[in-house]
C-alpha positions as CSV (number, residue, x, y, z in Angstrom):
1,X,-1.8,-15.9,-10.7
2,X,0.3,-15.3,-14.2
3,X,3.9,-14.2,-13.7
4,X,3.2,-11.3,-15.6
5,X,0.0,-10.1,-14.2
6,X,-0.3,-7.1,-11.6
7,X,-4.0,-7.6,-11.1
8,X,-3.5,-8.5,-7.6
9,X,-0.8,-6.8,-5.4
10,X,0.2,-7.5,-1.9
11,X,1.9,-4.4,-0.2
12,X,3.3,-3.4,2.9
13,X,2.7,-0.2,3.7
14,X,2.0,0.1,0.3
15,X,4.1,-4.5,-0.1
16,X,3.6,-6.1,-3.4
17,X,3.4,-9.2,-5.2
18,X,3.3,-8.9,-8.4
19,X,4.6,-12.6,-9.3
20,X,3.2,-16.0,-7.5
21,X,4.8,-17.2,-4.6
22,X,6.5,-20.2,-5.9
23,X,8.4,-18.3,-8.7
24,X,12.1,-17.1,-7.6
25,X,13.0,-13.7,-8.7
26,X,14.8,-13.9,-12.2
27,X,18.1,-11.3,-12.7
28,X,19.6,-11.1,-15.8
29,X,23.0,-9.7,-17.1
30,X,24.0,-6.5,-18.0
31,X,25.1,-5.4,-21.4
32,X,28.0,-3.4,-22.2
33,X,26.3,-1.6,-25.4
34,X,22.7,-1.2,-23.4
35,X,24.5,0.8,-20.8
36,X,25.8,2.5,-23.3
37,X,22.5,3.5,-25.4
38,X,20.7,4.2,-21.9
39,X,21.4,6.2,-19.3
40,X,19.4,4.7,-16.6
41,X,20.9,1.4,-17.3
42,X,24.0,2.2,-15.7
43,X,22.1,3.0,-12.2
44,X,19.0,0.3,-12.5
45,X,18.7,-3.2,-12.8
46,X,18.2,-4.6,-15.7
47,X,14.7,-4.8,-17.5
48,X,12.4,-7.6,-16.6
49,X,9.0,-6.5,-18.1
50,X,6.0,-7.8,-17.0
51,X,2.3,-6.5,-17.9
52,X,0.0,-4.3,-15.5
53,X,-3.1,-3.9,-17.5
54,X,-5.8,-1.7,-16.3
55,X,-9.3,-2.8,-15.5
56,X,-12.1,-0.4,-17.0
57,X,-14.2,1.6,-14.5
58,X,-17.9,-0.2,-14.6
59,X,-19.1,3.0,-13.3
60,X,-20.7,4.1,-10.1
61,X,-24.4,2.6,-10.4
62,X,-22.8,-0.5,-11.7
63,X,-20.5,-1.6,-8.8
64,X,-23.5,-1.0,-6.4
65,X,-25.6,-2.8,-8.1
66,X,-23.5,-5.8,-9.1
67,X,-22.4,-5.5,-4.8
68,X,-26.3,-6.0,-4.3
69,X,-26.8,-9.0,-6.6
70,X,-23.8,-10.3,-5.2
71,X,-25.2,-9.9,-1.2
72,X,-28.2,-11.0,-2.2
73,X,-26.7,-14.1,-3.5
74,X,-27.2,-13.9,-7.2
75,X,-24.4,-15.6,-9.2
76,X,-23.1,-17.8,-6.3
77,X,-24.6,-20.9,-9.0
78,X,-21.5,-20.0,-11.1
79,X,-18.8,-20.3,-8.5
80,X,-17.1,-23.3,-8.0
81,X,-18.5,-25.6,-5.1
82,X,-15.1,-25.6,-3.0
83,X,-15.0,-21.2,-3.2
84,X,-18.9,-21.1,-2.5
85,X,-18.8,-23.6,0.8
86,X,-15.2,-22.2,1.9
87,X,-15.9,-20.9,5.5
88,X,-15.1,-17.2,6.3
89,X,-12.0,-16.6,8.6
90,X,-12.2,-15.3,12.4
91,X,-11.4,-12.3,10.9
92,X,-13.9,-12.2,8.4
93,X,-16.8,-12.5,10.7
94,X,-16.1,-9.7,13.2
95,X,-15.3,-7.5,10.1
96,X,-19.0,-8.0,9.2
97,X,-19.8,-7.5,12.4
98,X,-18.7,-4.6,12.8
99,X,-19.5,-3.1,9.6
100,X,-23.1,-3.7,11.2
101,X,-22.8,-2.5,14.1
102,X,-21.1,0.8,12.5
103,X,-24.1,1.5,9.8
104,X,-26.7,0.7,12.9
105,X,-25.5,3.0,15.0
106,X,-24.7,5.8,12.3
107,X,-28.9,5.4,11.2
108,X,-29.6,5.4,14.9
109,X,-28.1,8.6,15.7
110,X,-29.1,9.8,12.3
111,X,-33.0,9.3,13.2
112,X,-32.6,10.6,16.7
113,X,-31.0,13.6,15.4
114,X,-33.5,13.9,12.9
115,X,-36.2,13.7,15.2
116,X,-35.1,16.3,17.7
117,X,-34.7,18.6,15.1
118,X,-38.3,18.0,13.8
119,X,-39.6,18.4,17.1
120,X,-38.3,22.0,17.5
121,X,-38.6,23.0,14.1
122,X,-41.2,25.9,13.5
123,X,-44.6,25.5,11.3
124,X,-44.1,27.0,8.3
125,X,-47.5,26.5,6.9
126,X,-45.7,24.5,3.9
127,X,-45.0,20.4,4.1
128,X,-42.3,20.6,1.2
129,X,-40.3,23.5,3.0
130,X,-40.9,21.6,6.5
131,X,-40.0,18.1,4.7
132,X,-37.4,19.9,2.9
133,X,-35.3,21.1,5.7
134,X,-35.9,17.6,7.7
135,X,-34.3,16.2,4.8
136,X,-30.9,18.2,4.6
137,X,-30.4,18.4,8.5
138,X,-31.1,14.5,8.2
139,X,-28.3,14.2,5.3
140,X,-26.0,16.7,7.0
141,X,-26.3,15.1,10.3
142,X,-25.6,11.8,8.8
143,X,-22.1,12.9,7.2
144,X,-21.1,14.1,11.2
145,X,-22.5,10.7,12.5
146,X,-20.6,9.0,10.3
147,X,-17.1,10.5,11.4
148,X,-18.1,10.5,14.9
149,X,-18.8,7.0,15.2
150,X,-16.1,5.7,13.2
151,X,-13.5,7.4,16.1
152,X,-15.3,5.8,18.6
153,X,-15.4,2.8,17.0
154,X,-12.0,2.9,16.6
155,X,-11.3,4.3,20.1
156,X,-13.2,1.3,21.5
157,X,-10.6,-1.3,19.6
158,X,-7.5,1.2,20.7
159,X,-8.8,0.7,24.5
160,X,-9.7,-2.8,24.2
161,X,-7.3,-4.3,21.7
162,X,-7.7,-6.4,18.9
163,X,-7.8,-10.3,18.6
164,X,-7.7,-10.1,14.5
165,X,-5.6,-7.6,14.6
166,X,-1.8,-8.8,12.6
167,X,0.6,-8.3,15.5
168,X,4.8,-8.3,15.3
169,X,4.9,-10.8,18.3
170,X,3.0,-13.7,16.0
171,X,6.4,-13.3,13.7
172,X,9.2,-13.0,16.4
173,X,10.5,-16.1,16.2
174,X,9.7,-17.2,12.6
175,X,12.8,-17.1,10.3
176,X,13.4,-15.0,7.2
177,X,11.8,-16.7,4.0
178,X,15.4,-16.1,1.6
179,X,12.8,-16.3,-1.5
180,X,11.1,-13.1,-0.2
181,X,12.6,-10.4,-2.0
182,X,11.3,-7.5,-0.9
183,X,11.8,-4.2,-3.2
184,X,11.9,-0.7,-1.1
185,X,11.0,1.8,-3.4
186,X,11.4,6.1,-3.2
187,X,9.2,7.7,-5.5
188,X,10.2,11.6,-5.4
189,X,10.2,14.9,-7.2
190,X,12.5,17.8,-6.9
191,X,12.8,17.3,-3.3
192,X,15.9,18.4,-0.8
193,X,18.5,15.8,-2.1
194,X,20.4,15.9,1.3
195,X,17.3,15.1,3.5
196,X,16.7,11.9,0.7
197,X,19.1,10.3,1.1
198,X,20.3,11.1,4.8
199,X,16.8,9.1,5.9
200,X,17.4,6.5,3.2
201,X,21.1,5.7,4.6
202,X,19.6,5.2,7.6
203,X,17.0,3.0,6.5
204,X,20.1,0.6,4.3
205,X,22.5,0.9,7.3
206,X,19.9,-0.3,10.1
207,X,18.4,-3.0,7.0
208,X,21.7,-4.2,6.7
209,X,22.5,-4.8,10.5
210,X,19.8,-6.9,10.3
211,X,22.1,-9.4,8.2
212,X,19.5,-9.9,5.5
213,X,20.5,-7.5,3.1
214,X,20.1,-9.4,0.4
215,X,16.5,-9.7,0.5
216,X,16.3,-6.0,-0.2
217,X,16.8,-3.5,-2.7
218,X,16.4,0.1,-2.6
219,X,14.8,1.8,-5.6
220,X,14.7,5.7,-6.1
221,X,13.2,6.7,-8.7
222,X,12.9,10.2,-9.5
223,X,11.0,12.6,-11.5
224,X,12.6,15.6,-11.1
225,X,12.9,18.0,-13.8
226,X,15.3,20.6,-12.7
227,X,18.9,19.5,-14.1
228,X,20.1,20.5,-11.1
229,X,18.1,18.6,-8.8
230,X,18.4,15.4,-10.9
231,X,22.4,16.0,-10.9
232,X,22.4,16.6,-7.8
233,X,20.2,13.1,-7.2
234,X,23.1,11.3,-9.5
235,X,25.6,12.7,-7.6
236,X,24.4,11.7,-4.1
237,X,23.2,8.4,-5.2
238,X,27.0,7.2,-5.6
239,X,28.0,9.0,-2.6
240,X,25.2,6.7,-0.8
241,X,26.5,3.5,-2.6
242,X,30.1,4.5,-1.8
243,X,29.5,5.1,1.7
244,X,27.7,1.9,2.3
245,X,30.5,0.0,0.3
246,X,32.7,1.2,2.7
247,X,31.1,-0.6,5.9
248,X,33.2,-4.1,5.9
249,X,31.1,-5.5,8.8
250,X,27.9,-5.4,6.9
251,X,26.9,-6.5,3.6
252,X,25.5,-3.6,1.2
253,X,22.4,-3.2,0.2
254,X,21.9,-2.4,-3.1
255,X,20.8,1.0,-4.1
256,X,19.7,1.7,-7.3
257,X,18.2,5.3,-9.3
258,X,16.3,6.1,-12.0
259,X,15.4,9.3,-13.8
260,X,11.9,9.1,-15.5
261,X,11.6,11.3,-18.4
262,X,8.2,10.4,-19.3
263,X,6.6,11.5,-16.2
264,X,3.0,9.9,-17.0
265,X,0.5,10.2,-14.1
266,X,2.8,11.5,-11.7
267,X,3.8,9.1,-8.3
268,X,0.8,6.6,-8.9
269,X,2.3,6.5,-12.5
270,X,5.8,6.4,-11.3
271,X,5.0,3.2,-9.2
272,X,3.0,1.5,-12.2
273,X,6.0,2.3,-13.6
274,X,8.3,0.2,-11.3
275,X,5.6,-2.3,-10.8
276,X,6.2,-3.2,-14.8
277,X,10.4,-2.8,-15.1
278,X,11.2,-4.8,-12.1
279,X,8.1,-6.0,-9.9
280,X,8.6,-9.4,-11.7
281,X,11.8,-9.4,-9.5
282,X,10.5,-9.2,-6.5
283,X,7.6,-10.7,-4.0
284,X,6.9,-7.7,-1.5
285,X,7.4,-3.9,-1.6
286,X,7.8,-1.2,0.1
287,X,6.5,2.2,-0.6
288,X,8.2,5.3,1.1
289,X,8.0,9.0,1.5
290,X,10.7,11.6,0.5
291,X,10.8,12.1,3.9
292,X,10.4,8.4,5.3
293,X,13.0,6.4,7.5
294,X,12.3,2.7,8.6
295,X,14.2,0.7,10.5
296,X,15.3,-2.9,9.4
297,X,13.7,-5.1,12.3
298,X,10.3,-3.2,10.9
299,X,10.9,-4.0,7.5
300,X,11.9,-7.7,7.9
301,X,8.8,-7.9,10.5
302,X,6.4,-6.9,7.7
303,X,7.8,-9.1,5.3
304,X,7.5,-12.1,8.1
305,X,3.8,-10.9,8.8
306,X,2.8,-11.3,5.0
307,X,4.8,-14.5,4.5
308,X,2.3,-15.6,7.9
309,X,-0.8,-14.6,6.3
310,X,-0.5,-14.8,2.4
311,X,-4.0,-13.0,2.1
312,X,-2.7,-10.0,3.1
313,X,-3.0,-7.1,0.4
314,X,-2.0,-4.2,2.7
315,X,0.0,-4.4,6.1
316,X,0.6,-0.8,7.6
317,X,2.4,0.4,10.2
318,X,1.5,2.9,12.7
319,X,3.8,6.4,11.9
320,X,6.0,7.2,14.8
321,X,8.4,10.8,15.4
């Protein structure tokens, strides 16, 4: 992958990677007269700009169809002979498995439901209304099925358990990668400052017992548009980065803020946004909630998960009280 391309992400809980593996994160220095000329420089990082470029939609009919050529095997002669002989993981074949089992037993259901309804149905002297009815009860039906089965699918692996499934006890005893920066980024708008940043001290003081500190930064980045909220945001952000200063026995996590003026396709946008100032800067991120508090032993056991399986695009944890 290109330094500066975003086509490919890795995130945990919504980490990352927006720059290859191999590359360390680049920080450069500050400048007296940019801090002066922008606000924002005084509480961000500085700058590293890398490109996200959006793909175009294809359009609906498109993607299915190019999916069908694609299963059907149609334009495997133009991959290389190493991608198009590469064997599927563990993983990879019980997914398709599943996915089988899933759609077999959603049309099974669907034709049994089907059935029993055309079995009870009256005569209405007229195939199209008969037909007609048959049809929407089948489509209906097949939109409950579909739910139905997918929670007993999923109580089945709850009950049972998962052997694919990416587990905290396969990390336990590997060691913190020291190239893995990991961003942990708060995307909020005109929300209640003091609930903020209470969870988010939380979430730097237990980070920080977890003596990797360094491997983190916290990023809020706000588009409020009250004045007061945003003054307020200011004005609690350097209380947060005071308070944590003042903890001797643990080093400080580094919190930065940023106030979007241009507040372009709301949160997705203010990600993309983050992805392009600073994502260059970091391998992983983390993607939280106004309302969100993680501990550190989570937050360095995802980043040890994804630096265990590098094909990760999405690890997730389960939301707890």
């Amino acid at each position: 992958m290109k330094p500066n391309d975003f086509s490919q992400l890795n995130v945990l809980d919504t980490l990352v990677d927006p720059v290859s593996q191999n590359n360390a994160a680049t920080v450069s220095s500050r400048s007296t007269l940019r801090e002066e000329r922008h606000p924002n420089a005084v509480t961000a990082p500085p700058v590293n700009r890398g490109s996200m470029a959006p793909r175009p939609w294809r359009g609906f009919w498109n993607s299915i169809g190019t999916a069908m050529l694609v299963k059907l095997g149609a334009g495997n002669a133009s991959r290389p002979a190493a991608v198009a002989e590469e064997a599927k993981q563990p993983w990879q074949r019980a997914a398709a498995q599943r996915r089988l089992t899933f759609m077999a037993l959603t049309v099974l259901s669907t034709v049994i439901a089907a059935t029993l309804f055309a079995g009870i149905q009256p005569d209405y002297d007229n195939l199209w209304l008969e037909y007609g009815q048959i049809g929407l009860y089948a489509l209906l039906s097949g939109w409950v099925v579909t739910g139905f089965v997918t929670a007993l699918m999923g109580f089945y692996v709850s009950v049972r358990g998962d052997k694919h499934a990416l587990s905290v006890k396969q990390v336990a005893d590997h060691a913190m990668n020291p190239e893995a920066r990991t961003a942990i980024i708060m995307p909020i708008c005109n929300e209640d400052v003091a609930t903020v940043f209470a969870g988010l001290r939380a979430t730097c003081e237990s980070v920080a017992s977890t003596g990797h500190a360094k491997q983190f930064d916290v990023f809020v980045l706000s588009d409020s548009y009250n004045p007061e909220t945003a003054a307020a945001e200011r004005a609690a952000w350097e209380d947060l980065r005071a308070a944590l200063a003042d903890s001797p026995n643990q080093p400080q996590v580094e919190v930065y803020y940023r106030l979007r003026t241009r507040r372009t396709h709301r949160k997705a946008g203010n990600v993309a946004d983050f992805c392009r100032r600073w994502g260059k800067d970091y391998r992983y991120m983390v993607v939280l909630d106004a309302d969100s508090v993680m501990s550190g032993d989570c937050l360095t056991s995802m980043v040890k998960l994804m630096e265990a399986n590098p094909t990760a695009g999405i690890i997730q944890t389960a939301t707890q009280a």
